[in-house]
MMTF fields as JSON, N, C-alpha, C and O atoms, coordinates in Angstrom:
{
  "mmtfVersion": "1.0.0",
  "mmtfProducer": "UNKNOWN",
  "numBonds": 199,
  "numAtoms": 200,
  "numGroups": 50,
  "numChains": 1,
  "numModels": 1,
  "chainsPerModel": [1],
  "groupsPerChain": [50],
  "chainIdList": ["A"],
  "bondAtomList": [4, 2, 8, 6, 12, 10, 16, 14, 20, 18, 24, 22, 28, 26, 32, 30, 36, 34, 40, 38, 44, 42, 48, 46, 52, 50, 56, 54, 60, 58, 64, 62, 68, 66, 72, 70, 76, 74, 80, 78, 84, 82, 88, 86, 92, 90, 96, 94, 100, 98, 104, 102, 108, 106, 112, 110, 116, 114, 120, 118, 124, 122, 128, 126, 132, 130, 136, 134, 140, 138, 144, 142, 148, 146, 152, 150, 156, 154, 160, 158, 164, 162, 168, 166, 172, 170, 176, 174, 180, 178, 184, 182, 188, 186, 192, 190, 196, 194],
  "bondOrderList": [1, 1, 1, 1, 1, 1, 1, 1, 1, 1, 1, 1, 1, 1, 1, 1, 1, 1, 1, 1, 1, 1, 1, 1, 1, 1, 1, 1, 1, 1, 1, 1, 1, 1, 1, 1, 1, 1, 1, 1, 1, 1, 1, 1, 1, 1, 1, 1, 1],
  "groupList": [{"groupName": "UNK", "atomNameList": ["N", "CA", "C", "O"], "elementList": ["N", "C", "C", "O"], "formalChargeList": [0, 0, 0, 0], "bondAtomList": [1, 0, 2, 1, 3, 2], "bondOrderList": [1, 1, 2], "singleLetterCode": "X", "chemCompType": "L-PEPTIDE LINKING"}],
  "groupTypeList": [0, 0, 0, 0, 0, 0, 0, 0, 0, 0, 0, 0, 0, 0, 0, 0, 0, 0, 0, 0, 0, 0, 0, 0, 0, 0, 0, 0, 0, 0, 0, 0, 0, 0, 0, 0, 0, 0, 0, 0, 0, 0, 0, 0, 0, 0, 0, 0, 0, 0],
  "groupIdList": [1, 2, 3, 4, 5, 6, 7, 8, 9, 10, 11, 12, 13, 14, 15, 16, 17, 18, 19, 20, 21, 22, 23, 24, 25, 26, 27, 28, 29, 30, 31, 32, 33, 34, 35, 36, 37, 38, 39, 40, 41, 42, 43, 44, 45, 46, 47, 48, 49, 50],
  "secStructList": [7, 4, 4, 4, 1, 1, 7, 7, 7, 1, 1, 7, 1, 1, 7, 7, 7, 2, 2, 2, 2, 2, 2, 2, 2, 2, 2, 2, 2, 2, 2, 2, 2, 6, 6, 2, 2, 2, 2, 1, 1, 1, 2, 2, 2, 2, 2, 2, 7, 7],
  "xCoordList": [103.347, 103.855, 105.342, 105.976, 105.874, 107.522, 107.379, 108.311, 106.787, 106.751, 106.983, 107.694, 106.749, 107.281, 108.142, 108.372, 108.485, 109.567, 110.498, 110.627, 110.882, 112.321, 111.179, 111.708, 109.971, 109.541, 109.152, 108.28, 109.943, 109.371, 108.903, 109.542, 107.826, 107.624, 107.613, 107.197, 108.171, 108.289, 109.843, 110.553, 110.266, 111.799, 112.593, 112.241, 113.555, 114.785, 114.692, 114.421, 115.053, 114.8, 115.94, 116.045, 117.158, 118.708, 119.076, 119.716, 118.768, 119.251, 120.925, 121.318, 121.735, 122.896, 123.846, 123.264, 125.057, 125.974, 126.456, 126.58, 126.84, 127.726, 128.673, 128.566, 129.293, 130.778, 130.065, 130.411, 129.155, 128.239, 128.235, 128.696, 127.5, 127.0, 127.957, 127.644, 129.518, 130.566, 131.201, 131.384, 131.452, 131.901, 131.202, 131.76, 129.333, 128.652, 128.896, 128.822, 129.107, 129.068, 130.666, 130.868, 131.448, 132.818, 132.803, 133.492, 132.207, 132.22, 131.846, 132.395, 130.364, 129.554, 130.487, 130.542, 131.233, 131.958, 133.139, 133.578, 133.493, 134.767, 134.252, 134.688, 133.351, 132.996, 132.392, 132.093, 132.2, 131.126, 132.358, 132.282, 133.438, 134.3, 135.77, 136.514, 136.093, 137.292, 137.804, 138.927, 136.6, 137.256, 137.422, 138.298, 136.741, 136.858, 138.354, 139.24, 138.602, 139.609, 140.735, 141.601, 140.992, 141.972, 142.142, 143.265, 141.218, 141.316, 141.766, 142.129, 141.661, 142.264, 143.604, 144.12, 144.167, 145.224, 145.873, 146.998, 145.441, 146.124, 145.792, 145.585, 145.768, 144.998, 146.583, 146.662, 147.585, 148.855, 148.845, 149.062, 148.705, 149.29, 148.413, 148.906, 147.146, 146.294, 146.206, 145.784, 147.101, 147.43, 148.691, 148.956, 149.612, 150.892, 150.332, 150.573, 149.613, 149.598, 149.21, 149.478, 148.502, 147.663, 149.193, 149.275],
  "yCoordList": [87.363, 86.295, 86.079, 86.777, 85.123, 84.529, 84.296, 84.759, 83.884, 82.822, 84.23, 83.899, 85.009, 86.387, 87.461, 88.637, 86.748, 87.811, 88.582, 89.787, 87.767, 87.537, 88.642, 89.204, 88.514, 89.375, 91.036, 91.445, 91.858, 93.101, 93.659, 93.446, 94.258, 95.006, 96.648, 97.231, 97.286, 98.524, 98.635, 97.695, 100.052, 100.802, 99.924, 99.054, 100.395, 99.466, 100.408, 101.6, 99.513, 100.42, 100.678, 101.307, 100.45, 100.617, 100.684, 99.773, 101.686, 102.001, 101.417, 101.211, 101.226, 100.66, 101.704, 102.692, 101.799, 102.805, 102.801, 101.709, 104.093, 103.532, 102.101, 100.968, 102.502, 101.669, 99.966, 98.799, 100.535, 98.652, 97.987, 96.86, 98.962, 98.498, 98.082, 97.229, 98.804, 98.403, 97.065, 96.146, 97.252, 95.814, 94.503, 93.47, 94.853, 93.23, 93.337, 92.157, 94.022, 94.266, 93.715, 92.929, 94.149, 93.557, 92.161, 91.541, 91.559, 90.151, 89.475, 88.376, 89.835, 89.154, 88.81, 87.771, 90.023, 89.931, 88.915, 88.448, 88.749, 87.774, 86.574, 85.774, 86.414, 85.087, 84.33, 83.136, 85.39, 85.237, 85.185, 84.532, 86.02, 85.988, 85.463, 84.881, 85.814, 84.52, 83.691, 83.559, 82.502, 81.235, 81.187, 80.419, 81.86, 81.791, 82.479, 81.878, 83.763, 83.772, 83.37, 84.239, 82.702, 81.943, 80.333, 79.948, 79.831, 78.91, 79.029, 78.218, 80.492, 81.053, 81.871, 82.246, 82.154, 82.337, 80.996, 81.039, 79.922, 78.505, 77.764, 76.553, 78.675, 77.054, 76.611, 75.501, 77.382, 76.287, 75.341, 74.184, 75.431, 74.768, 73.396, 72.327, 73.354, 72.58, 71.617, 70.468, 73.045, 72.033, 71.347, 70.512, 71.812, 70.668, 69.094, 68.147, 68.936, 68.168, 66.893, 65.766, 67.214, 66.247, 65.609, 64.728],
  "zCoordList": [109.204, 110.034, 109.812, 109.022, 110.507, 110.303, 109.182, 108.524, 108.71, 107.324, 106.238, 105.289, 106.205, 105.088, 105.727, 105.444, 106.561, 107.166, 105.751, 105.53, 105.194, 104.506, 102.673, 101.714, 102.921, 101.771, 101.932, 102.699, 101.09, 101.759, 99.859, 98.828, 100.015, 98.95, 99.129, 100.131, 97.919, 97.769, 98.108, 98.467, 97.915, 97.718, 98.793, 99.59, 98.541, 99.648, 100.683, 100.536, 102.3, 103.23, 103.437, 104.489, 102.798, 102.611, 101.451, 100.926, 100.889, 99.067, 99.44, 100.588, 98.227, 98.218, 97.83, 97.384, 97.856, 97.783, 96.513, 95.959, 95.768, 94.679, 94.904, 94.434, 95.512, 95.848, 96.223, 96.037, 96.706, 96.927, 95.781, 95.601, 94.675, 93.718, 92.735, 91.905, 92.759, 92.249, 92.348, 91.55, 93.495, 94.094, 93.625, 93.256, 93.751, 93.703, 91.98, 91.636, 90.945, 89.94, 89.5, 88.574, 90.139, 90.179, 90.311, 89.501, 91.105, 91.685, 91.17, 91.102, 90.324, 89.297, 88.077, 87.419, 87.958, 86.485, 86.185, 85.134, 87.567, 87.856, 87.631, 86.803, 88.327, 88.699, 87.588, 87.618, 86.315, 85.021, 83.779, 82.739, 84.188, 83.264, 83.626, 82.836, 85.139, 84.756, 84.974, 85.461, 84.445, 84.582, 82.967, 82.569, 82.052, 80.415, 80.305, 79.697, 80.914, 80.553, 81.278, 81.175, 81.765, 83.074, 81.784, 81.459, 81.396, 79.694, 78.467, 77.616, 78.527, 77.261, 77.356, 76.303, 78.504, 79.042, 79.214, 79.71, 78.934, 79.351, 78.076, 77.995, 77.056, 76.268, 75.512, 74.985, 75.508, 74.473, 75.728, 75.369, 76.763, 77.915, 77.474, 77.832, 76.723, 76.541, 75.523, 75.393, 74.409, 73.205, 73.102, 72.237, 74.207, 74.197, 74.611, 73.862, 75.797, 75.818, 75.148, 75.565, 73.987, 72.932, 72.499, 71.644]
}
């Protein structure tokens, strides 16, 4: 029905590309790592102000 549209089981009916898999892997990593280091690139900025 509609209602499982959105579930498919078994292999992908669109395996992903290297370069796909780079990118979402790229994106993940950013988004996971830099805001930590974007803080630690700023932290005297953090301790002047005290």
């Amino acid at each position: 029905g509609a209602a499982r549209r959105g579930i498919v089981s078994g292999p992908p009916q669109h395996p992903l590309r290297p370069a796909e898999s780079v990118v979402g892997f790229v994106a993940m990593l950013v988004s996971c790592l830099g805001p930590a280091a974007w803080v630690l690139a700023h932290l005297d900025n953090y301790k002047k102000r005290e």
